[in-house]
C-alpha positions as CSV (number, residue, x, y, z in Angstrom):
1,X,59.4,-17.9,-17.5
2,X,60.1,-21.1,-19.5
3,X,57.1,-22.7,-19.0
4,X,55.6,-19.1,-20.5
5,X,57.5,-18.7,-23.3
6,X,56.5,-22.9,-24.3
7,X,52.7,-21.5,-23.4
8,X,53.2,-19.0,-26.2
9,X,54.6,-20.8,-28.5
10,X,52.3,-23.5,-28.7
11,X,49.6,-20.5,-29.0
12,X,51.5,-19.4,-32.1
13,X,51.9,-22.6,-33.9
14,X,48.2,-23.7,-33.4
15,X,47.3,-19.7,-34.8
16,X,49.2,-20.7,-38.0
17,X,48.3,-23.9,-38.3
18,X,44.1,-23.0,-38.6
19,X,43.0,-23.3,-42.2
20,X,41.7,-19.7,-43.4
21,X,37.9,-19.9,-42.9
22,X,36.0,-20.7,-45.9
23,X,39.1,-21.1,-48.0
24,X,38.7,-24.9,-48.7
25,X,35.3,-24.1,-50.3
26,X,35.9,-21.3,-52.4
27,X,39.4,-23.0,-53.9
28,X,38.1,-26.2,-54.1
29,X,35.3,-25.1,-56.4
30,X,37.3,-23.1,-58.8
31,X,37.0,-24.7,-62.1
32,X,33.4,-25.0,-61.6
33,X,33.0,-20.8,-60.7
34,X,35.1,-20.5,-64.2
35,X,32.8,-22.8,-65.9
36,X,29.6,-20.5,-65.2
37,X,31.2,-17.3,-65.7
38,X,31.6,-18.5,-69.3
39,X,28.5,-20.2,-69.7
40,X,25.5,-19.0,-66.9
41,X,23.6,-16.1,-68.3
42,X,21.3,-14.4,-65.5
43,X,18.2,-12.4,-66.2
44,X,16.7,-9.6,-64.4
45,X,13.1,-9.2,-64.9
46,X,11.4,-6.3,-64.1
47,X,9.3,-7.4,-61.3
48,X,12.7,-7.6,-59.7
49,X,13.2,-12.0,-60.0
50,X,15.8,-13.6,-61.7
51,X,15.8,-16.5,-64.3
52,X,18.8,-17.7,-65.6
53,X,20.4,-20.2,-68.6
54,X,23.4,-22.2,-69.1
55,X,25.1,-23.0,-72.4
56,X,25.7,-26.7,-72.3
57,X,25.9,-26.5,-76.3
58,X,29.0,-24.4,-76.2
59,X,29.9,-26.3,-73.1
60,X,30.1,-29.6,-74.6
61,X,32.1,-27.8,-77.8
62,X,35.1,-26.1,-75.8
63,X,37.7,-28.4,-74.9
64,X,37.9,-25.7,-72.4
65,X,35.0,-26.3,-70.7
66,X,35.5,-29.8,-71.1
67,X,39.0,-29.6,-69.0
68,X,37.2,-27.7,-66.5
69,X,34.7,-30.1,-66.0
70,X,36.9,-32.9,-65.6
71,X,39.2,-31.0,-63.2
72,X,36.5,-30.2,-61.3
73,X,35.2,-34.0,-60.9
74,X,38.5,-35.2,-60.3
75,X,38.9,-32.3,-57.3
76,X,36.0,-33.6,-55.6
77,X,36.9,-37.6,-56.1
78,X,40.1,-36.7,-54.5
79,X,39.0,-34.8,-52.0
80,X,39.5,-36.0,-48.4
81,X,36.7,-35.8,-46.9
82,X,32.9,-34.8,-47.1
83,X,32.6,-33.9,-43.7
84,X,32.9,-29.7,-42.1
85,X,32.6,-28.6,-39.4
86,X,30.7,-24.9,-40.5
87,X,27.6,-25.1,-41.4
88,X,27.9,-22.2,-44.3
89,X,31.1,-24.6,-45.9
90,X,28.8,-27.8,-45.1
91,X,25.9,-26.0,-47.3
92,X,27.7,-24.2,-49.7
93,X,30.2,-27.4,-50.6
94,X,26.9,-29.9,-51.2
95,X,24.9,-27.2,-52.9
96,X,27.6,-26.4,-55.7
97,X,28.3,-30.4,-55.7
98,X,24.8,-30.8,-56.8
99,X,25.0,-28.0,-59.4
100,X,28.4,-29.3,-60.7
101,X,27.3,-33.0,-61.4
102,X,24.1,-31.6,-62.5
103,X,26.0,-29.7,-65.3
104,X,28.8,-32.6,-65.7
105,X,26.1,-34.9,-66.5
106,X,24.7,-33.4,-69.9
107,X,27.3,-32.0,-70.9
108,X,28.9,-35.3,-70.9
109,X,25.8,-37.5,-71.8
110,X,24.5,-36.1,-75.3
111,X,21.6,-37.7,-77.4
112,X,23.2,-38.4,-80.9
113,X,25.8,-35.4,-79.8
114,X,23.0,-33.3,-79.0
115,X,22.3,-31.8,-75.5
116,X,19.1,-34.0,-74.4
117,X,15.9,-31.3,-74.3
118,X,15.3,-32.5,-70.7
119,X,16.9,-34.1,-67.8
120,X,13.7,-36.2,-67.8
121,X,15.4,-37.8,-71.1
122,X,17.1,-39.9,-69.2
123,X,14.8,-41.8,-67.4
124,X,12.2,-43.9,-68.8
125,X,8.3,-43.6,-68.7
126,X,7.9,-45.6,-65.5
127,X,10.8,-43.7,-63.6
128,X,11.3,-40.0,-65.6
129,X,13.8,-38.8,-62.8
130,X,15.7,-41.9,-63.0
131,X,18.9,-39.3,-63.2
132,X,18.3,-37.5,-59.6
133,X,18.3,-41.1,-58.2
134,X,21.4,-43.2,-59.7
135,X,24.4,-43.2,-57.5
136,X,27.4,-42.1,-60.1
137,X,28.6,-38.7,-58.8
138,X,32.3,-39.6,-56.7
139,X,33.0,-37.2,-53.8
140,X,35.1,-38.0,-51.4
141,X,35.8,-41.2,-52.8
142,X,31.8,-42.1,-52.3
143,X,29.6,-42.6,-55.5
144,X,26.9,-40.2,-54.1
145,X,23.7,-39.2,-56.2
146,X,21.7,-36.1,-56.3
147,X,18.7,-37.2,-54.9
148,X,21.4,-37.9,-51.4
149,X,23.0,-34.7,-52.3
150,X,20.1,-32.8,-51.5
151,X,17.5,-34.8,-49.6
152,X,19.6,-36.9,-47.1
153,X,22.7,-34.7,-46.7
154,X,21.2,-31.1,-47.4
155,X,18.1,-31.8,-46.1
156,X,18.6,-34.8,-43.6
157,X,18.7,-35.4,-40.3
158,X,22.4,-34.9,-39.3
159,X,22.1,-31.5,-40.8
160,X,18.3,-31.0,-39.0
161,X,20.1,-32.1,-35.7
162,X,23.0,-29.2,-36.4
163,X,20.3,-26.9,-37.1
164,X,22.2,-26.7,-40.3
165,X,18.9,-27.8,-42.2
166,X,17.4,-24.2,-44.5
167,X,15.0,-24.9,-46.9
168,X,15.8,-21.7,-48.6
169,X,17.8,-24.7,-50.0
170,X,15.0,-25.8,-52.9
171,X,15.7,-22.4,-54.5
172,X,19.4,-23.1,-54.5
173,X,20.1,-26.6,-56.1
174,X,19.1,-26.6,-59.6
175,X,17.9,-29.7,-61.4
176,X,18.7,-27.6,-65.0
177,X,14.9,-27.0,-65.9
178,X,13.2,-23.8,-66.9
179,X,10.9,-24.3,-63.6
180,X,14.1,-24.4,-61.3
181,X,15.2,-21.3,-59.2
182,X,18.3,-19.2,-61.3
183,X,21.4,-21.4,-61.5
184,X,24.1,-18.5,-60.3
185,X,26.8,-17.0,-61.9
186,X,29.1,-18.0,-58.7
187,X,29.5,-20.5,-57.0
188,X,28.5,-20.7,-53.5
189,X,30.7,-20.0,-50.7
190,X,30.7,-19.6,-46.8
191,X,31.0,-16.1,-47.5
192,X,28.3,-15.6,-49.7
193,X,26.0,-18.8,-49.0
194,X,23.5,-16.6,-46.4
195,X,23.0,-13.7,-49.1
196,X,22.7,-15.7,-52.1
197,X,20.3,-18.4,-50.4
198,X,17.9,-15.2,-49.4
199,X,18.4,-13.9,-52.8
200,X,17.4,-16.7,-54.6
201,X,14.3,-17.5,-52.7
202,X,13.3,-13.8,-52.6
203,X,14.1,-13.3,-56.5
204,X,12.4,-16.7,-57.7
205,X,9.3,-15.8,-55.6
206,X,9.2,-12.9,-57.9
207,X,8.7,-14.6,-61.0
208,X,5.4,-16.0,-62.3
209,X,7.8,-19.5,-62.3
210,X,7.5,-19.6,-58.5
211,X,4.4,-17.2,-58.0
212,X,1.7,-15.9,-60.0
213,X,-1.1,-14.2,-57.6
214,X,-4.4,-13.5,-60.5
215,X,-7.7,-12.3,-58.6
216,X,-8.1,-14.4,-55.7
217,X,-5.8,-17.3,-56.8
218,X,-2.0,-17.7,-56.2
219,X,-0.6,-20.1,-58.2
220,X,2.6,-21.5,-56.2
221,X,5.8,-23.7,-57.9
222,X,5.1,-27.2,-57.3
223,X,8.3,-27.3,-54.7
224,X,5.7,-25.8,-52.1
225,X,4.0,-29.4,-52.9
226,X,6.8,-32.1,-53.2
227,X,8.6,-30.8,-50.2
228,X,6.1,-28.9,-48.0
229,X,7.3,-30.4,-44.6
230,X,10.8,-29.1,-45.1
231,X,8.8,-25.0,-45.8
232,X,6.7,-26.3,-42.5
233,X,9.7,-26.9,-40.7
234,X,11.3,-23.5,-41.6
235,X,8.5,-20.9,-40.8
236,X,5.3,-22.9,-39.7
237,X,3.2,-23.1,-42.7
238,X,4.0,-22.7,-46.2
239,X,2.3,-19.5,-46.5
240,X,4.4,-18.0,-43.7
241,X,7.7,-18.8,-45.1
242,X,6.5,-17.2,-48.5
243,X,5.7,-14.4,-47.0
244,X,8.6,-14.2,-45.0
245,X,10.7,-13.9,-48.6
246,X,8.0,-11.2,-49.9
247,X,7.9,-7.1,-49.5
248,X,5.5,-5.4,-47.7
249,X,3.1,-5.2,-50.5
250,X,3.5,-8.6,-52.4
251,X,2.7,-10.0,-49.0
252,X,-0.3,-8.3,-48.4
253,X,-1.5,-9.1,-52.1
254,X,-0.4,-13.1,-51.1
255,X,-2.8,-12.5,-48.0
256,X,-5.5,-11.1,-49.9
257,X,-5.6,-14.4,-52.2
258,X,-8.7,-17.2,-51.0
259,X,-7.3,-20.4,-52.5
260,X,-4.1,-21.8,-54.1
261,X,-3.0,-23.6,-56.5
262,X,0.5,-25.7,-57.8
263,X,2.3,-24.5,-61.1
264,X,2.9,-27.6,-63.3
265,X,6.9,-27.5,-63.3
266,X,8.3,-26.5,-66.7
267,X,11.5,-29.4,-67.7
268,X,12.4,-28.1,-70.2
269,X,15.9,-27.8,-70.0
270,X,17.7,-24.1,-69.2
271,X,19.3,-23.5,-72.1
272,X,19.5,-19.8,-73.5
273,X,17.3,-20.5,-76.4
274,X,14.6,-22.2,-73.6
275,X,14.8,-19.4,-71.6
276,X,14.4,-16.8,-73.8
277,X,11.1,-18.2,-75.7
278,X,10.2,-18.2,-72.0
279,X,10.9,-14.5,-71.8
280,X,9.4,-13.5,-74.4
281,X,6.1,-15.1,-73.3
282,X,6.4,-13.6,-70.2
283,X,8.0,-10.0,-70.3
């Protein structure tokens, strides 16, 4: 009876003691999800896709959104440790990482206190995406950079080897361009990460950004080029996994096309007076 009773109690402690799932995420992230309710505005076209802007302007002019900023970067320095054990925290933790320091970095690296006109400002003419590269981001107590972020952590081979690896993932990070997929009004979380990473490649697919079919051409956005072998990976050819994130009939236009071509990617940077000229020209 003893032994029983020890047998049950041990059971009760370890019930208590297991963190709430997705919880560390979801808190963890919280000054960044207030920092794009006030600033992320998201578009709904009427072809059904999604583009989206951030404010950095009125970011980088709110000592609000300044605090928030810093409290986020300090909660991910201090945090103690970079590693999960579910794949939908692993995903959702690396893809809002990206997204924060993304943000972080204009808003705290102005041109003559202006908000550069392109993340491509920061490089240089023989290495343009000098900022993807540079290892300044801190989380975990490890100076990580984007270009890690996504393409060795995201995208590497410990998460290939989990089967952890989506490239649904491309329409998710956003490098804070015009030709990136929509930047999100929430952050992402192990609750939502599966939804939002099919929303996001279905709704980007549905803007002439991502793909324009004209006659017998479909013009595709340039991620279908830089990282093809990851869209191989995930459905077999690139063509199958766009139609994979198509309807009925938008897939049966795709199939109808005879040749393709790659969309020169727009860097011009997401602000809301960016993305509406883009509307405009395109509604």
């Amino acid at each position: 009876m003893q032994a029983m009773i020890r047998t049950f109690v041990i059971l009760l402690v370890s019930l208590f003691a297991l963190p709430a799932p997705a919880a560390p995420v979801a808190e963890l992230f919280e000054p960044y999800g207030k920092l794009l309710e006030r600033h992320v505005s998201e578009h709904d076209l009427d072809t059904g896709g999604l583009v989206s802007s951030f404010d950095y302007r009125a970011a980088m002019a709110e000592r609000d959104s300044r605090e928030l900023i810093e409290g986020q970067r300090q909660r991910l320095a201090e945090f103690e440790s970079d590693e999960f054990d579910s794949r939908d925290d692993a995903v959702a933790f690396w893809i809002n990482a990206y997204n924060f320091f993304m943000i972080a970095h204009l808003v705290d690296n102005p041109e003559d206190g202006e908000v550069v006109d392109s993340v491509k400002d920061y490089g240089s003419l023989f290495n343009p995406f000098r900022v993807f590269e540079r290892e300044r981001f801190k989380v975990a107590g490890h100076e990580r950079s984007l270009d890690e972020m996504e393409k060795e952590i995201l995208l590497g081979e410990d998460f290939s080897e989990r089967g952890w690896k989506d490239a649904r993932v491309h329409f998710a990070v956003n490098c804070a361009s015009v030709g990136c997929p929509p930047l999100r009004k929430i952050p992402y979380t192990a609750a939502n990460v599966e939804r939002l990473l099919d929303e996001n490649t279905r709704r980007a697919l549905l803007t002439p950004l991502h793909l324009h079919i004209e006659g017998d051409t479909a013009r595709l956005t340039s991620l279908f080029d830089w990282y093809a072998s990851d869209f191989e990976q995930a459905a077999g050819s690139i063509d199958s996994f766009i139609k994979d994130h198509l309807d009925e009939e938008r897939a049966a236009n795709f199939d109808a096309t005879e040749q393709s071509r790659f969309i020169d990617y727009d860097w011009q940077l997401n602000s809301p007076s960016n993305i509406r000229q883009w509307l405009e020209n395109h509604q």
